[in-house]
ROPA-439364 format. One record per atom (N, C-alpha, C, O): atom name; residue in three letters; x, y, z; residue number from 1. Coordinates in steps of 0.001 Angstrom, whole numbers, plus 524288, in hexadecimal, padded with zeros to 5 digits. Layout:
// residues N
<a->CA; r->ALA; x->X; y->Y; z->Z; k->NUM>
...
***
This chain:
// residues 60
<a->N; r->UNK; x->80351; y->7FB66; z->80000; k->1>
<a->CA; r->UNK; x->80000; y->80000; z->80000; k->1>
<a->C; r->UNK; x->8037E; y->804D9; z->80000; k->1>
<a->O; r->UNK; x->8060F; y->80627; z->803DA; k->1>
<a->N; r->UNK; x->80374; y->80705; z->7FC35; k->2>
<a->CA; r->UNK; x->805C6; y->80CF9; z->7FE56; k->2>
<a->C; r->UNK; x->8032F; y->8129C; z->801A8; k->2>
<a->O; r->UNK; x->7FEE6; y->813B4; z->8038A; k->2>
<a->N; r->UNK; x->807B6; y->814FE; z->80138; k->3>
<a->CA; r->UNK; x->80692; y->81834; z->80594; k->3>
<a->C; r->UNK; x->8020D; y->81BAB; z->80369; k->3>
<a->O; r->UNK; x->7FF20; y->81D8D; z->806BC; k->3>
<a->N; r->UNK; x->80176; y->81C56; z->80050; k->4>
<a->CA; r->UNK; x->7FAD4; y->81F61; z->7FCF0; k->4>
<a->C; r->UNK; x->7F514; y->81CEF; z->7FE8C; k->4>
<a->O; r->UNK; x->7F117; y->81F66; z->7FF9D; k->4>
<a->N; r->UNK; x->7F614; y->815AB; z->7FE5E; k->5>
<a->CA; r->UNK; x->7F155; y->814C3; z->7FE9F; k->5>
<a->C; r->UNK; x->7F1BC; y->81390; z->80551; k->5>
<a->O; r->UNK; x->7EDCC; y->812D3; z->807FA; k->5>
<a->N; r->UNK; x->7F543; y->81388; z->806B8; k->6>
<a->CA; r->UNK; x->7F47D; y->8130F; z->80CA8; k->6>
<a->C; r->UNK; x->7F1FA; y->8194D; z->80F07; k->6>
<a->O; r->UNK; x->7F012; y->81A3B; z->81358; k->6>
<a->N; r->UNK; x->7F289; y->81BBD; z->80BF6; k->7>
<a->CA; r->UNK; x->7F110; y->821E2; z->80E55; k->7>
<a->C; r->UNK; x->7EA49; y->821D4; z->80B9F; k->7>
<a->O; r->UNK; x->7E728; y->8256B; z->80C4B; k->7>
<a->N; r->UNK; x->7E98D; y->81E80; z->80990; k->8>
<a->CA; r->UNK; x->7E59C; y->81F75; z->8069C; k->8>
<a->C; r->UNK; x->7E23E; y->81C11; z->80AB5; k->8>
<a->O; r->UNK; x->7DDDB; y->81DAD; z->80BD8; k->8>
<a->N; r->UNK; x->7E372; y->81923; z->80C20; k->9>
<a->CA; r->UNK; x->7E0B5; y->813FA; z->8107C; k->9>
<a->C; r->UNK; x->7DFB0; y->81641; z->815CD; k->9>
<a->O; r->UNK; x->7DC14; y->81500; z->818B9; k->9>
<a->N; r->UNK; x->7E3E4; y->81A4F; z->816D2; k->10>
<a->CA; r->UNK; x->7E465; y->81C93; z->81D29; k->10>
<a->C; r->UNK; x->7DF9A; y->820BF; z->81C63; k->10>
<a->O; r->UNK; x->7DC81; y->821BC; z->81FEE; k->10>
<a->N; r->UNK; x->7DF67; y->822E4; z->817AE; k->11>
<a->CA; r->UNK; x->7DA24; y->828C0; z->81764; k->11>
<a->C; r->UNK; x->7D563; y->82579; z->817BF; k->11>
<a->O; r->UNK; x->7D14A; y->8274A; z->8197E; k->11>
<a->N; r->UNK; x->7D5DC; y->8202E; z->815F8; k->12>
<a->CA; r->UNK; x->7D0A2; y->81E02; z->815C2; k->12>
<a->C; r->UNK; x->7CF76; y->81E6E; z->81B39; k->12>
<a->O; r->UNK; x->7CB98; y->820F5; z->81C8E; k->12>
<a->N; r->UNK; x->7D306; y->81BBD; z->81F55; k->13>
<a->CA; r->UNK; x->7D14F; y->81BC8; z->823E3; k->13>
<a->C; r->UNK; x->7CE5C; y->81E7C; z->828BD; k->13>
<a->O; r->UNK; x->7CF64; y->82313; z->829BE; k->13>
<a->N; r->UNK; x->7CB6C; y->81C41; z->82B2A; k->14>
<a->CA; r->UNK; x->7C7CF; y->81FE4; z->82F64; k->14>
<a->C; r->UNK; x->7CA65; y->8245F; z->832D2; k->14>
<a->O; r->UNK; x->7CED5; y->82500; z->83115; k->14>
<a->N; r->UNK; x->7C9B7; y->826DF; z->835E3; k->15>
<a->CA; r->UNK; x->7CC23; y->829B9; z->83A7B; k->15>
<a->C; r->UNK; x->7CFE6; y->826BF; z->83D9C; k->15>
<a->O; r->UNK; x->7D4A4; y->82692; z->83E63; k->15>
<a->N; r->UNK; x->7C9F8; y->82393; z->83FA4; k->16>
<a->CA; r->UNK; x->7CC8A; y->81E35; z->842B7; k->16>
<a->C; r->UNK; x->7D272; y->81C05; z->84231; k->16>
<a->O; r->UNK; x->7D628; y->81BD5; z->8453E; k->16>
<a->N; r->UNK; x->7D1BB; y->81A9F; z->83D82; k->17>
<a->CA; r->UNK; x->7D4C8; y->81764; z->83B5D; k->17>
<a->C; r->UNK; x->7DB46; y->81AC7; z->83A7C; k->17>
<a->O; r->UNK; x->7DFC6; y->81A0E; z->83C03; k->17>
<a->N; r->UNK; x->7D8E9; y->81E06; z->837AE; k->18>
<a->CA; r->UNK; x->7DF50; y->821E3; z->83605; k->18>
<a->C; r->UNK; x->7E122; y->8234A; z->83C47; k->18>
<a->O; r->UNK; x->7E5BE; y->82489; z->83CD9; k->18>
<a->N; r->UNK; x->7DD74; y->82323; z->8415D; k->19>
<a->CA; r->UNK; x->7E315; y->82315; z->846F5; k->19>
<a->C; r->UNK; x->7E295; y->81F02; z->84852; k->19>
<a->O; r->UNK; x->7E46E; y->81E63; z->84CB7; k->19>
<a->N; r->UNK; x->7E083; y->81AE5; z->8464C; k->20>
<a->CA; r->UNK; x->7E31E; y->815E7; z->847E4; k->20>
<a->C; r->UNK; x->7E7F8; y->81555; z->843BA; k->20>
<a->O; r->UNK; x->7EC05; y->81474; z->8462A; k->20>
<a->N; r->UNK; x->7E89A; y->81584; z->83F74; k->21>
<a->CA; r->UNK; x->7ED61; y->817F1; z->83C1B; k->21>
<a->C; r->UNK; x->7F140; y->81955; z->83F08; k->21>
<a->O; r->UNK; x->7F4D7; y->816A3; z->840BF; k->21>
<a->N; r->UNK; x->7F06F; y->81D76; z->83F87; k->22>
<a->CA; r->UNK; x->7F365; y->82191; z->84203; k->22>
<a->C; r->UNK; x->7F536; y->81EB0; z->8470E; k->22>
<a->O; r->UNK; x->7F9F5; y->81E31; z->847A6; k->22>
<a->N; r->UNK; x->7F364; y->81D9C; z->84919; k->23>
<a->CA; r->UNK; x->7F3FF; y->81A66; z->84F12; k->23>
<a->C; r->UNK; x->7F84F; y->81763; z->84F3C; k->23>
<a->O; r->UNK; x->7FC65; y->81800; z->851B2; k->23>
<a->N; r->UNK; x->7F6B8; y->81375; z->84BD2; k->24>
<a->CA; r->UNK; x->7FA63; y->80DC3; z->84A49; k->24>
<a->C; r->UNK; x->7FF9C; y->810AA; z->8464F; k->24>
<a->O; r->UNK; x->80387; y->80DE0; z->84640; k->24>
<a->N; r->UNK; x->7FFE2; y->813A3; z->84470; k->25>
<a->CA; r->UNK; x->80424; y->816E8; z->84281; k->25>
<a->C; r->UNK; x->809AE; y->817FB; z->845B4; k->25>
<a->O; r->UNK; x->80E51; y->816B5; z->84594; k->25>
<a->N; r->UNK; x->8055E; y->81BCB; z->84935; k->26>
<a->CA; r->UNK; x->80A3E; y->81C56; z->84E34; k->26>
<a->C; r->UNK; x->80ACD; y->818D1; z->8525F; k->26>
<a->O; r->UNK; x->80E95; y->818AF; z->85557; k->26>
<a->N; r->UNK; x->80795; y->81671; z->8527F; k->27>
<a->CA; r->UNK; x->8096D; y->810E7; z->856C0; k->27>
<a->C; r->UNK; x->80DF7; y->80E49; z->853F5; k->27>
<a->O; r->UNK; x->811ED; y->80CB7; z->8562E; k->27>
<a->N; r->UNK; x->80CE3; y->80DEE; z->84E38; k->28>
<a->CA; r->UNK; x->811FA; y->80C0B; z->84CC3; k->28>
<a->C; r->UNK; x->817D8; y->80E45; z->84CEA; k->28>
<a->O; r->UNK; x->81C3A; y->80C59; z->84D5A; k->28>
<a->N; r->UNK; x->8161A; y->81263; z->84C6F; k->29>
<a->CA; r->UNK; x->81AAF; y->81581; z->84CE9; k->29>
<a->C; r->UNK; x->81CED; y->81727; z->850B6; k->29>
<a->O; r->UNK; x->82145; y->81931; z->8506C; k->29>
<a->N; r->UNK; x->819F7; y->8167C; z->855A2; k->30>
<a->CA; r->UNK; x->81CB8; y->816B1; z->85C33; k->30>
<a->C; r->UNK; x->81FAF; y->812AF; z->85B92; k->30>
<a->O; r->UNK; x->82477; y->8131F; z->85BE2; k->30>
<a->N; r->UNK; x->81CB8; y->80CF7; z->85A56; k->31>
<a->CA; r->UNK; x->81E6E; y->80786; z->85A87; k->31>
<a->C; r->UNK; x->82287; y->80839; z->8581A; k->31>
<a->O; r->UNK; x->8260C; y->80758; z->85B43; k->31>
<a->N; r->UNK; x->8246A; y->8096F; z->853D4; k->32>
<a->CA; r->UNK; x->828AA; y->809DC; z->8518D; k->32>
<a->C; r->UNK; x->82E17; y->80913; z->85437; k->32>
<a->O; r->UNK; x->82F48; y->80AD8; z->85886; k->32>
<a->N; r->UNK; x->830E5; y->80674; z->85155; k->33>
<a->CA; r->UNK; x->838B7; y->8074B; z->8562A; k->33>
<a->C; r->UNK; x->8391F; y->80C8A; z->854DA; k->33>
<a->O; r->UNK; x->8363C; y->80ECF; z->851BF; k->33>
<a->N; r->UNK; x->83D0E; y->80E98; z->85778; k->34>
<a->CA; r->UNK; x->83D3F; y->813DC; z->85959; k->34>
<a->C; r->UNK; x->8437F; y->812AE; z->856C7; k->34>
<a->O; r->UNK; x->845C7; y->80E86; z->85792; k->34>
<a->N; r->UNK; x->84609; y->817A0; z->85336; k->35>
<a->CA; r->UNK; x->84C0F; y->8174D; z->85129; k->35>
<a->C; r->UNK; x->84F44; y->81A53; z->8557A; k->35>
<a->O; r->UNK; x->84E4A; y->81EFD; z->85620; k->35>
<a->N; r->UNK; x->8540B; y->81742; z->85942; k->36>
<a->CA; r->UNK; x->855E2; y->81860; z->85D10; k->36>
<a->C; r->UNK; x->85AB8; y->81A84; z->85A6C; k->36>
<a->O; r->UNK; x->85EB3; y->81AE4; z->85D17; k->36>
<a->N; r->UNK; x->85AD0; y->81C28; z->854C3; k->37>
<a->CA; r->UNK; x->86008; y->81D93; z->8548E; k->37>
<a->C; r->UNK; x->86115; y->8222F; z->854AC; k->37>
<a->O; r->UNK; x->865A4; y->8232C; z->85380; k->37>
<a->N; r->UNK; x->85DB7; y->826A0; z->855FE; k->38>
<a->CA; r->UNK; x->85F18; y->82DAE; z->85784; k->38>
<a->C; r->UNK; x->85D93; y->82CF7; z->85C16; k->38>
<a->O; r->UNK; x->85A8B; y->829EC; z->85E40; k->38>
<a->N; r->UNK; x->860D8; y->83123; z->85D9A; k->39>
<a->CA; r->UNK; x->861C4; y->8339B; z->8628A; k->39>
<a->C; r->UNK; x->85F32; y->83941; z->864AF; k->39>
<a->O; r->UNK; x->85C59; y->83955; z->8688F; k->39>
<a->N; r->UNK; x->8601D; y->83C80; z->862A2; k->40>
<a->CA; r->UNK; x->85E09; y->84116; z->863F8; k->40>
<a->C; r->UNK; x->85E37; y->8444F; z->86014; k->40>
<a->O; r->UNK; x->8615B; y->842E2; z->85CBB; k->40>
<a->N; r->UNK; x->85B9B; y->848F8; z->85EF9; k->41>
<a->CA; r->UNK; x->85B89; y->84BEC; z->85B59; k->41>
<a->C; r->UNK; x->85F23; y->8522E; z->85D39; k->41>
<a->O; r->UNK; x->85E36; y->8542D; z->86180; k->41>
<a->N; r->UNK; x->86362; y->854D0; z->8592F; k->42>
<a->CA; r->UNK; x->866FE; y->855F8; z->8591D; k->42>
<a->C; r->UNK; x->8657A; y->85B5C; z->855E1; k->42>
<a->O; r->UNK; x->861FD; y->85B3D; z->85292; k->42>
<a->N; r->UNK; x->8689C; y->86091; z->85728; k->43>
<a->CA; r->UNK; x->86874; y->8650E; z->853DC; k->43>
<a->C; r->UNK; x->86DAA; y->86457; z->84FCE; k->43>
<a->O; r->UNK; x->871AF; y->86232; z->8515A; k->43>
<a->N; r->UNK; x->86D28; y->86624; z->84B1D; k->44>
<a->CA; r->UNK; x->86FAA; y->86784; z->848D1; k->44>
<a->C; r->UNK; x->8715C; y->86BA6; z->84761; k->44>
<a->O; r->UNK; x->86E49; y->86E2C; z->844AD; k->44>
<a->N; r->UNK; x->875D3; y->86DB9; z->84844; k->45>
<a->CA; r->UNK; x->876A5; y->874E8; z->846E2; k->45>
<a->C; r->UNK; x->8755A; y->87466; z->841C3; k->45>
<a->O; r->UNK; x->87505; y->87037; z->83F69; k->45>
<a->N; r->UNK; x->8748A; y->87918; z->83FD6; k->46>
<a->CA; r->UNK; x->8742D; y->87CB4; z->8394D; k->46>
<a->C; r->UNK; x->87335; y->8809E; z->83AED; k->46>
<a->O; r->UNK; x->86F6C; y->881A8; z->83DB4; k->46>
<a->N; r->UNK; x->87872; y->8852C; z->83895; k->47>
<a->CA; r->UNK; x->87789; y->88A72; z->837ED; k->47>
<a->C; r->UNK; x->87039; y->88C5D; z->8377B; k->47>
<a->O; r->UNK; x->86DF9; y->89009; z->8399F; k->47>
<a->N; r->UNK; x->86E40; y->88881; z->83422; k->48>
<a->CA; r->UNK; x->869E4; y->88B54; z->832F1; k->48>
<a->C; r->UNK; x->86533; y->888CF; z->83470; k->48>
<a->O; r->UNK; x->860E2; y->889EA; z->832A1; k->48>
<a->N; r->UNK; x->86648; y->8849F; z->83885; k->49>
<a->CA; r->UNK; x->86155; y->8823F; z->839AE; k->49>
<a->C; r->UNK; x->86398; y->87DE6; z->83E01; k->49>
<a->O; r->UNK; x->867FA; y->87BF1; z->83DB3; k->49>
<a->N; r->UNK; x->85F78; y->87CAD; z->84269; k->50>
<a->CA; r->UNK; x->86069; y->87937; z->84469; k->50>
<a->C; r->UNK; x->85D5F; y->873AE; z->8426F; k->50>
<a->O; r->UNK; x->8589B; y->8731D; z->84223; k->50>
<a->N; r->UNK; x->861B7; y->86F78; z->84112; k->51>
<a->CA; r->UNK; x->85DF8; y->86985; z->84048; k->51>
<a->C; r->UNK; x->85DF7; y->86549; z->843AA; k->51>
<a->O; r->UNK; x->8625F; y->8641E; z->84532; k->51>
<a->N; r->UNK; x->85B02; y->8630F; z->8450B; k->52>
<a->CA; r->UNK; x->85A2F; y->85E58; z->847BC; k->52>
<a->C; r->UNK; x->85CC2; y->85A50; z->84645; k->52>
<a->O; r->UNK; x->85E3A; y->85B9A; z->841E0; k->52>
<a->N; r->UNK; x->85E52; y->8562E; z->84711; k->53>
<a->CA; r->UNK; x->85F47; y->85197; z->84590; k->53>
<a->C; r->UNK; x->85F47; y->84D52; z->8485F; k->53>
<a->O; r->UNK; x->85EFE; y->84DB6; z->84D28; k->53>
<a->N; r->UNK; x->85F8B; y->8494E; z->8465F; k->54>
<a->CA; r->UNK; x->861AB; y->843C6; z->8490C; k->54>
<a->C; r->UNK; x->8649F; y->8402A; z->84A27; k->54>
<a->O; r->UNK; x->8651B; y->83C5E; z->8473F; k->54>
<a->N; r->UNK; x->867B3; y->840CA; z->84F8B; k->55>
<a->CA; r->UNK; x->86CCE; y->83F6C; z->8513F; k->55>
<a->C; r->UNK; x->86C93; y->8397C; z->852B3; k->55>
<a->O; r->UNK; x->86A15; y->83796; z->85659; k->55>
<a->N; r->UNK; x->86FAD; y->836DF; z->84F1E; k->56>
<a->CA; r->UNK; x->8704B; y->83100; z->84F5E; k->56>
<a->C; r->UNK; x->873DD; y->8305C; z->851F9; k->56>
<a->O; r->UNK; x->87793; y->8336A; z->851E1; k->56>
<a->N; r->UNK; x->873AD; y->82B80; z->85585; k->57>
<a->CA; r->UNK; x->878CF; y->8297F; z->857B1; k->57>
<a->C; r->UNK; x->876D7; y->8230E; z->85876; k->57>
<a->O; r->UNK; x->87428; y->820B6; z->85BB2; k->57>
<a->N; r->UNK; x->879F4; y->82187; z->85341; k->58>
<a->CA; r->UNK; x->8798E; y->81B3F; z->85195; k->58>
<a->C; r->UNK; x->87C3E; y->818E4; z->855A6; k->58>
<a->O; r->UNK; x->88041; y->81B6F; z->85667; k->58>
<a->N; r->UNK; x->87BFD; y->81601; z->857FC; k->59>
<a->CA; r->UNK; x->87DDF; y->812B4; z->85A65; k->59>
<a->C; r->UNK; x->87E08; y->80AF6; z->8596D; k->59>
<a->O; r->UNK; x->87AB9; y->80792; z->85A40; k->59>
<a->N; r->UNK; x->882FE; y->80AD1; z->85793; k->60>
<a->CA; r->UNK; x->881F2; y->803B3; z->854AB; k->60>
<a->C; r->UNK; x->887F8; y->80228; z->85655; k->60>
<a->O; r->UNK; x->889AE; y->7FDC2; z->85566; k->60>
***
């Protein structure tokens, strides 16, 4: 099924139904493993802007 007619199947659906969707969506996605490989989030200088990033520290 692609992702068109799956969007086409979800509009069919009731109220009800699209947060029971929705529901089982993010339950999955709590459930999910969690990626332990960042650490904390870090500034980056620039003359012209401050950026965020993401500070790895691999450990193997």
């Amino acid at each position: 099924m692609s992702l068109q007619e799956l969007k086409e199947q979800i509009y069919k659906l009731s109220v009800s139904d699209h947060l029971t969707l929705v529901s089982a969506i993010i339950q999955s996605l709590q459930d999910a493993p969690q990626a332990e490989d960042w650490q904390y989030l870090v500034t980056r200088p620039h003359s012209w802007r401050k950026q965020l990033y993401i500070k790895v520290e691999l450990t193997h």
